[in-house]
Each structure stands twice: as C-alpha cells, then as structure tokens.
C-alpha positions in Angstrom: -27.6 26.5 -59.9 -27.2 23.5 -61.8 -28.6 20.4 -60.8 -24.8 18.8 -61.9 -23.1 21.4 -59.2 -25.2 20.6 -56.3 -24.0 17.7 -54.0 -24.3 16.2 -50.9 -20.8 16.7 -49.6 -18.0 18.9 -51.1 -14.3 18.1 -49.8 -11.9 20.5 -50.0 -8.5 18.6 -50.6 -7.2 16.1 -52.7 -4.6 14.3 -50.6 -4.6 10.5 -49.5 -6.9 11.7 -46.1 -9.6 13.8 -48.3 -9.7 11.1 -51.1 -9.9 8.4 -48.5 -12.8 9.7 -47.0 -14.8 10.8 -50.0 -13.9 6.5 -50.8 -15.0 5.1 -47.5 -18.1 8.0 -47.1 -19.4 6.6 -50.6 -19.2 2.7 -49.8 -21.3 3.5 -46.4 -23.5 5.4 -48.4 -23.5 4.7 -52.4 -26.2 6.9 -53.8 -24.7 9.9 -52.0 -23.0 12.7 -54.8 -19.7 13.4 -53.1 -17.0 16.2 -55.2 -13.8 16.3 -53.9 -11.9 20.1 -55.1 -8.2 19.6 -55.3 -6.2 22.9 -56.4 -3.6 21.1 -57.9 -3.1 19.6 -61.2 -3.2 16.3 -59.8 -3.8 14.8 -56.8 -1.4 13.4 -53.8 0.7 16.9 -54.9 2.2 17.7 -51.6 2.3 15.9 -48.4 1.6 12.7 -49.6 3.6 12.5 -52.7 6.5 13.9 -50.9 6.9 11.9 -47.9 9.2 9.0 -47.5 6.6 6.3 -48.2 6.9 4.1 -44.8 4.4 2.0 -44.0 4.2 2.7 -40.3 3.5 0.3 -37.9 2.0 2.4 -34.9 4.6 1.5 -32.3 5.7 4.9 -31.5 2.4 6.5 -30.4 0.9 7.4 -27.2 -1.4 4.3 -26.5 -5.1 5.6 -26.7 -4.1 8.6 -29.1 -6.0 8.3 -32.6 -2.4 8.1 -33.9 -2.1 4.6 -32.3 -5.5 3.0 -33.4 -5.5 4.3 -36.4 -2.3 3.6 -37.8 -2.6 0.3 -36.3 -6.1 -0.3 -38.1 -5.1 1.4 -41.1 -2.0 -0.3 -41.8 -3.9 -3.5 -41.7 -6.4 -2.0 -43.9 -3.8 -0.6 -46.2 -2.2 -3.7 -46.8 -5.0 -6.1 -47.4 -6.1 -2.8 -49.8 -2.8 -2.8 -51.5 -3.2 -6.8 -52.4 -6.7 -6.2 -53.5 -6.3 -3.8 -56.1 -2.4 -4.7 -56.9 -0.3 -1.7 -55.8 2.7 -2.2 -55.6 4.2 -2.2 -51.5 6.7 -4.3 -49.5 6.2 -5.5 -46.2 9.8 -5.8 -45.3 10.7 -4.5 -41.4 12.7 -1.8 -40.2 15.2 -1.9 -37.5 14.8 0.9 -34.8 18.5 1.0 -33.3 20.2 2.7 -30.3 24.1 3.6 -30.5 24.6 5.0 -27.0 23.1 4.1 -23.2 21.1 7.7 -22.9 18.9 6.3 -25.4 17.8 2.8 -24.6 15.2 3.8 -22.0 13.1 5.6 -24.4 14.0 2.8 -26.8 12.0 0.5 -24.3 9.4 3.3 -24.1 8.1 3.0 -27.7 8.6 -1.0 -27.4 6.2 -1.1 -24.8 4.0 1.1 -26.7 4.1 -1.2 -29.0 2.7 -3.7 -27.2 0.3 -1.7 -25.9 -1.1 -0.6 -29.7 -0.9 -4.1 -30.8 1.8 -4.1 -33.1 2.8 -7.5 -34.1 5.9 -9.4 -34.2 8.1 -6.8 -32.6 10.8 -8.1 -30.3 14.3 -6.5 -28.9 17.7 -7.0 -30.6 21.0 -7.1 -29.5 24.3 -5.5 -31.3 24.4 -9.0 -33.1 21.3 -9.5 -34.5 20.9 -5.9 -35.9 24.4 -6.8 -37.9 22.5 -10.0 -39.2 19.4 -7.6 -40.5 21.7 -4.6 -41.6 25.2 -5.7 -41.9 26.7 -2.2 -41.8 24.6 -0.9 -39.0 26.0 -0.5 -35.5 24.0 -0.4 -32.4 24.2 -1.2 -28.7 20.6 -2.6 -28.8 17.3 -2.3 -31.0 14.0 -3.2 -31.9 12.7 -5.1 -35.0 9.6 -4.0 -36.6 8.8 -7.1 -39.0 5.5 -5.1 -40.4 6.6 -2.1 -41.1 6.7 -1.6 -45.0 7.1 0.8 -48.1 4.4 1.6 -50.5 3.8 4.6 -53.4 1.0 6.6 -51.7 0.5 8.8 -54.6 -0.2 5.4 -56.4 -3.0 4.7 -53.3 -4.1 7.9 -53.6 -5.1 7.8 -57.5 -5.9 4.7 -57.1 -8.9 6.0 -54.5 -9.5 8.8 -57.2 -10.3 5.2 -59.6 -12.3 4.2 -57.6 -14.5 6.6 -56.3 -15.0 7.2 -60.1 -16.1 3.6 -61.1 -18.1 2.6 -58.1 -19.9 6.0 -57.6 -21.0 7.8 -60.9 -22.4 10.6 -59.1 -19.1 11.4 -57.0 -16.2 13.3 -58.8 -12.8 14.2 -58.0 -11.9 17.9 -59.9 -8.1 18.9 -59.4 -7.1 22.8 -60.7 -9.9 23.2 -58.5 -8.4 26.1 -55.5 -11.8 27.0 -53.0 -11.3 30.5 -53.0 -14.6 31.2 -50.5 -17.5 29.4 -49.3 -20.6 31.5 -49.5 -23.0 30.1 -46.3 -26.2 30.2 -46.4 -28.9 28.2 -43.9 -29.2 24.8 -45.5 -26.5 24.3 -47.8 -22.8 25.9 -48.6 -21.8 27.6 -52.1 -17.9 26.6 -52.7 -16.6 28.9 -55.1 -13.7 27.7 -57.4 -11.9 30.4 -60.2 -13.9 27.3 -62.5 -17.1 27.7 -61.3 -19.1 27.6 -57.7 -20.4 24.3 -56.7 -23.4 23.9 -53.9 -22.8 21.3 -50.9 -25.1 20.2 -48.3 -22.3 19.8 -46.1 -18.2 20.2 -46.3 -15.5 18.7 -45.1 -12.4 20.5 -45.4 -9.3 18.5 -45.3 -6.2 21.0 -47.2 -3.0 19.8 -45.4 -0.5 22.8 -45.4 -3.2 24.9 -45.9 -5.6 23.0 -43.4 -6.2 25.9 -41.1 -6.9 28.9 -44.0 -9.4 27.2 -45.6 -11.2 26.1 -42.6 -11.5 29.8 -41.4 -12.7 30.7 -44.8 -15.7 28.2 -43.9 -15.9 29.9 -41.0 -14.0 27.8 -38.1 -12.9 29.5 -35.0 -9.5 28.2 -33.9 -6.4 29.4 -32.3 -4.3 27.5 -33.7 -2.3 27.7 -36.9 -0.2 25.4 -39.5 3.7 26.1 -39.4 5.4 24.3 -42.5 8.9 22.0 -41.5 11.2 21.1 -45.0 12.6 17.9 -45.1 15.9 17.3 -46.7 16.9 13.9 -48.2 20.1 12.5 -49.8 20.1 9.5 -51.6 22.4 6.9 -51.6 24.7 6.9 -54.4 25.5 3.5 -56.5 28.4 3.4 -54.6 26.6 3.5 -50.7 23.3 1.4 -52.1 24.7 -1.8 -51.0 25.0 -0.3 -47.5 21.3 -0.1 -46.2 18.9 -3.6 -47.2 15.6 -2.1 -46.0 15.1 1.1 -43.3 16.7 1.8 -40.7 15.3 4.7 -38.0 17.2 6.2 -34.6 15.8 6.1 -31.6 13.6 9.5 -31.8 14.1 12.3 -29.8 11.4 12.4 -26.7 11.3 16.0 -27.0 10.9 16.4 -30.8 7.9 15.2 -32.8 9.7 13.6 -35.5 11.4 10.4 -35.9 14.9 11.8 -36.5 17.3 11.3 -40.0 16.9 7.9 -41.3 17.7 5.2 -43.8 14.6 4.2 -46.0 14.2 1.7 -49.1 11.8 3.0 -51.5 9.4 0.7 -53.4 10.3 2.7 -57.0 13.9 1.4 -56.0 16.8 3.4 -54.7 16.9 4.6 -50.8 16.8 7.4 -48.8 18.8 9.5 -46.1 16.6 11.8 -43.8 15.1 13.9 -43.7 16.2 16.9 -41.2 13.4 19.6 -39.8 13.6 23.1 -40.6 11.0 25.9 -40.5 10.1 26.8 -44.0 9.6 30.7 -45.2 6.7 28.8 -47.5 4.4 26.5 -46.4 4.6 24.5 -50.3 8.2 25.7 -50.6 10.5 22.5 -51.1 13.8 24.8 -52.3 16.5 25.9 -49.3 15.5 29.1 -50.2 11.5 29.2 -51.0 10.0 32.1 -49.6 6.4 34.1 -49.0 5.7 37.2 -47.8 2.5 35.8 -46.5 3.1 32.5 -45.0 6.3 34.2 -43.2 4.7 37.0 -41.8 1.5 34.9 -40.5 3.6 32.3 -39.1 5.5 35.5 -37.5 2.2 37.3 -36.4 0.9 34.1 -34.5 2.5 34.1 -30.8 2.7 30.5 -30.5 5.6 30.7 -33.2 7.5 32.9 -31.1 7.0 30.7 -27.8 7.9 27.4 -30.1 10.9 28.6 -31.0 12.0 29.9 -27.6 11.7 26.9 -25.9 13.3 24.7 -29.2 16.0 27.1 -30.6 19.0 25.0 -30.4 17.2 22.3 -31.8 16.2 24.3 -35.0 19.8 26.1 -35.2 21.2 22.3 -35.2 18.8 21.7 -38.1 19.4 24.7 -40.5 22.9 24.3 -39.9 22.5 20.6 -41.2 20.1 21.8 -44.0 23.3 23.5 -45.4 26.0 21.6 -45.1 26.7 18.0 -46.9 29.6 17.2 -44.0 26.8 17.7 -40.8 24.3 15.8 -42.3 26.5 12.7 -43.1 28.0 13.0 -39.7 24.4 12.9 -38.2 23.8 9.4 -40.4 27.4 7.7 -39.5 25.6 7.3 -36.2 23.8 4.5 -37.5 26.2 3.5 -40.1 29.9 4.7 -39.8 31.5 3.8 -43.3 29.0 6.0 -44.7 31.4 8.5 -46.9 30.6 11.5 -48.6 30.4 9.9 -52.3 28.4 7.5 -51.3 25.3 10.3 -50.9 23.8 12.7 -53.6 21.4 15.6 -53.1 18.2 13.9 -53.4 14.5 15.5 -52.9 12.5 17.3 -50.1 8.9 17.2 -48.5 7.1 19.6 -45.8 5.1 18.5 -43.4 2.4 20.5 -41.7 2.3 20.6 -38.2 -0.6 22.7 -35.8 0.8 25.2 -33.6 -1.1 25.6 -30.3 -1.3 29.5 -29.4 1.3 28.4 -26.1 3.9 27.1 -28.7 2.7 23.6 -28.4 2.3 21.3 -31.3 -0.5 19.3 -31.3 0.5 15.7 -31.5 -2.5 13.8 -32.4 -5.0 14.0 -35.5 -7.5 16.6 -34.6 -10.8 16.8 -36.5 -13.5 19.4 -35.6 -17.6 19.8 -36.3 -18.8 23.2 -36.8 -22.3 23.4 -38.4 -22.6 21.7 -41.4 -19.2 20.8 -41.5 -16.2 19.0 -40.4 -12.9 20.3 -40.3 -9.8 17.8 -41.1 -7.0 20.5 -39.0 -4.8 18.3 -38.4 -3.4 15.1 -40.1 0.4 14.4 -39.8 2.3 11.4 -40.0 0.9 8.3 -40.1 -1.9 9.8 -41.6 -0.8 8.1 -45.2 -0.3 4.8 -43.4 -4.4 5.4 -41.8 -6.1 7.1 -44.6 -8.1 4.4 -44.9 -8.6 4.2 -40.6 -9.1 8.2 -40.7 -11.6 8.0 -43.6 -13.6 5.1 -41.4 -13.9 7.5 -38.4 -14.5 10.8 -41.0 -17.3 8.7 -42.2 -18.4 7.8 -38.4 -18.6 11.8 -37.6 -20.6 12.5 -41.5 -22.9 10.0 -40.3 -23.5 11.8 -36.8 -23.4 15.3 -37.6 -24.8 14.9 -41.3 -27.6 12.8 -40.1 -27.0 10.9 -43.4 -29.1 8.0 -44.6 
C-alpha cells in the first residue's frame, strides 16, 4: 500500500466529537498522520448540524457523570476557542422555569447539581424576575443560567477541519468517504472506503447514528444498540419573534432523558420552538414519514426496544400525537408562554439524536467510550457532546495515549 494511505490513526466520523479529537490528538502529538473518513459530503452533516445550537452549561447532569465535567470543561473551552479563532456565539443565559408546584422539587434538583458541577452564576428566580428576563414568560419560580449560550457548531466543526489541515500537514480530513469494512490484521487495520482502503495503526470509531454498526464492523462486542429520536421544531413567525429574547427551557421530565419543548435564539438569527421525541423508522430520516427497512426492523429485532417502549408508551403516544398536529404542539409551548397563537409559529426544521439502548430497555445516560485492541470505540455521545467536543477530544486523546502507547 501506499506510503500516502498508511497512518497512525484512522477516525471513522466526521462530526464535532471525531473532528475534535483528531484536533486535540494532533496538538498532543504533532508529527502523528491522523485521517478522519466522513461518509458525507461535508462534515457536521447530521447530529451536529441539526441540533438546536445551545451552549450548555452542565447544570442538569448527574454530578461525577462525564456529562457534568465535561460539559462543564468544555464549555469553557469552547468559549475561549470560539474568541480565539472568531466564531461567531452569544453568551446570553437562559431561563429554566417552573409553571406548576409538582415541578419545583426537581427544579431545585438540577440547581443543586449545578452547584455541585460548578456552574457559575446560577441563582433562583421568582415569578417577577423571570417577567424582567422574558417578558412574556410565566412561571411560579425558576432558575437563571447566565452562561449558557448559542453558537453554529457546524461553523466549530469546519473550523476544526481548518485546522487540523494547517497545523498538521500529514493529517487529513476525507468526507464521501463511507467505511464499508475494516480488514484486521495483527499490527495494523485496513479501512476500506468505496474510494480506496486506507491502513491505520490504530482506529477510533466515532459515527453518531451509526455509532454501534460500524463499531461491530471493527469487531466490538456490545449489547447494546443505537435507536434514532426525530425532533420537531417550529419557528417563530415575524409576528411571535418579539415574544422570546433569548431561550427559555421547562423544567425536564425526571423520567425522560431530554430536556422537554423549548424556546431557543439562534446565533444565524430567528428562534426556535422544540423539539418533541419520536422514534424514527430511519436512523438519518428527518421527514414525518422517513422510513428503512433496515434500521426498523433492527431496532425491532433488538429486545431492549420492546422493553423501552413497554415501560414509556404513553410518553411516546403523547409525542407522535404532537409530532402531527400544529394545535398539540402549541398547547405544549403556551405552558411557558400563553399568548403564543398559532400564526405566530411556522413549520421549521428537524434533528435526530442517537441514543444507546441497553439490552433491559435502558438508555444509557452518560458518554460511553470503549477500548478493544487497537482501538477505541466513541458508542455513545449525546447531548452536550457539541458543547464538550473539545473536553471529550482531551479525554479521547488521554485513552490514545494509554492504549496507543503513543509517543
């Protein structure tokens, strides 16, 4: 093989996490050829150019998860990264807010996580003070979250892809790249490509939706799988604009792993209302109505589907039903504002979001990363993995170093 398709790492996946680590891998180690395969045209193509670009501030996690240090870490990072290399982002707070009594002991759950993760500058609100923030918003009580923010990560991503290409001329970044096998053989890993096979050392495999295929095609033993969840959002018409200044989240659901519909500014102007969380028929399907054969009838085949759904059916009916129907969704948002009327949304875009499925119907809540051989398998990165990219890729390059023996 050529000498110019041999390196010393191959990663598989060209979202913010992958990039991010191929970045912070090369500044450890500088002379080191690192390729990173994306199957897309162009990078950030799913997940992280289809989420609602939050700058999270890690006051919701479980303290002592990975979630909570490094979104913590890597929203510090991010930032100082984003004034460093002038990409455009808005550190502007967000309001968490609860409208009835059920919710407010939660609500002081996840402030007390807060200041347990070391989120700064958080403090409680009362009814008053969330009308001074968000005029139109009603609540009994909430929190302010002055450093939360919104960013482009598509723009962070490429802007990774720049570097990595300027500081490191050995390291690439290929997209219409799709691994479509990894030949294994006792020192080093042939990663074959419908453009040509290039020859890794090690791999890192970090594919988002498709996170858990492509690891077993490198061999990984896992029983766990990825399930796909659509996210609906309407925008705010010209007419509602004036209603929301910044972002504006519920108090989440205990029992649910997302964050519930919310209100978000985004920094290419315009905001956003959602999004729901529906099972999706295609893990890369954003239409109401995507389906595949395949990912349908794997997610059907794998028993912890069949278990998550038993035990969160009426939560996922609730969901669907919402996904259809203009009136349900706008009734979910007058929650947090009430003179919210149906002009002032319009159908706006949708995201999925991978999550791992544990074989007793459990999903698994935290980032999970796995060695196995000469590799390292990225299974599971949800949100706030945009926010930590640059925190994820830090420990990514702490576990190369280990298990790579790198030098």
């Amino acid at each position: 093989m050529a000498d110019t398709n041999n390196y010393d790492i191959i990663i598989v996946g060209g979202g913010i996490v992958g990039l991010a680590s191929a970045y912070k891998i090369n500044l450890k180690y500088p002379d080191k050829k690192i390729l990173v395969l994306e199957k897309e045209k162009e990078v950030a193509a799913h997940q992280t150019g289809h989420n609602s670009g939050v700058i999270h501030s890690g006051i919701y996690y479980k303290p002592g998860s990975y979630k909570a240090k490094n979104c913590v870490d890597g929203r510090r990072e991010l930032v100082s990264f984003a004034k460093e290399h002038n990409i455009k982002h808005d550190i502007c707070g967000k309001i968490i807010v609860a409208t009835k009594e059920s919710e407010l002991a939660h609500m002081n759950k996840v402030f007390n996580n807060g200041l347990a993760n070391g989120v700064e500058g958080i403090e409680m609100i009362d009814e008053k003070k969330i009308k001074e923030i968000e005029p139109y918003c009603t609540g009994i009580s909430g929190i302010w979250v002055p450093c939360t923010g919104i960013i482009d990560y598509a723009d962070v991503a490429r802007k990774y892809v720049e570097l990595i290409h300027a500081k490191f001329p050995g390291s690439k970044v290929l997209t219409e790249h799709e691994a479509t096998a990894f030949e294994k053989h006792s020192d080093y890993t042939d990663v074959v490509t419908q453009k040509g096979t290039f020859r890794g050392t090690y791999i890192i495999t970090c594919a988002g939706l498709q996170s858990d295929r492509v690891a077993r095609k490198d061999g990984a033993k896992s029983n766990t799988t990825i399930v796909g969840f659509r996210g609906d959002y309407y925008d705010l018409s010209e007419k509602g604009l004036h209603k929301v200044k910044n972002l504006i989240y519920p108090v989440p659901n205990p029992k649910f792993p997302f964050l519930g519909v919310h209100f978000t500014r985004m920094i290419q102007g315009g905001t956003e209302c959602g999004p729901n969380a529906v099972f999706v028929f295609k893990r890369e399907g954003y239409g109401k109505t995507d389906f595949s054969l395949r990912d349908t009838a794997e997610a059907f085949s794998f028993g912890g589907t069949w278990k998550f759904f038993a035990k969160h059916w009426r939560f996922g009916l609730d969901e669907y039903r919402r996904a259809f129907s203009k009136k349900l969704f706008l009734q979910r948002l007058r929650a947090l504002i009430p003179s919210l009327e149906m002009d002032d949304l319009v159908p706006g875009r949708a995201g999925v979001r991978a999550m791992l499925l544990a074989a007793e119907g459990e999903m698994i809540d935290d980032f999970k990363i796995e060695h196995s051989g000469n590799a390292l398998h990225i299974l599971n990165a949800p949100s706030p993995a945009a926010t930590a990219s640059l925190a994820i890729g830090n420990e990514v390059q702490r576990m190369a170093s280990e298990h790579f023996s790198l030098s």
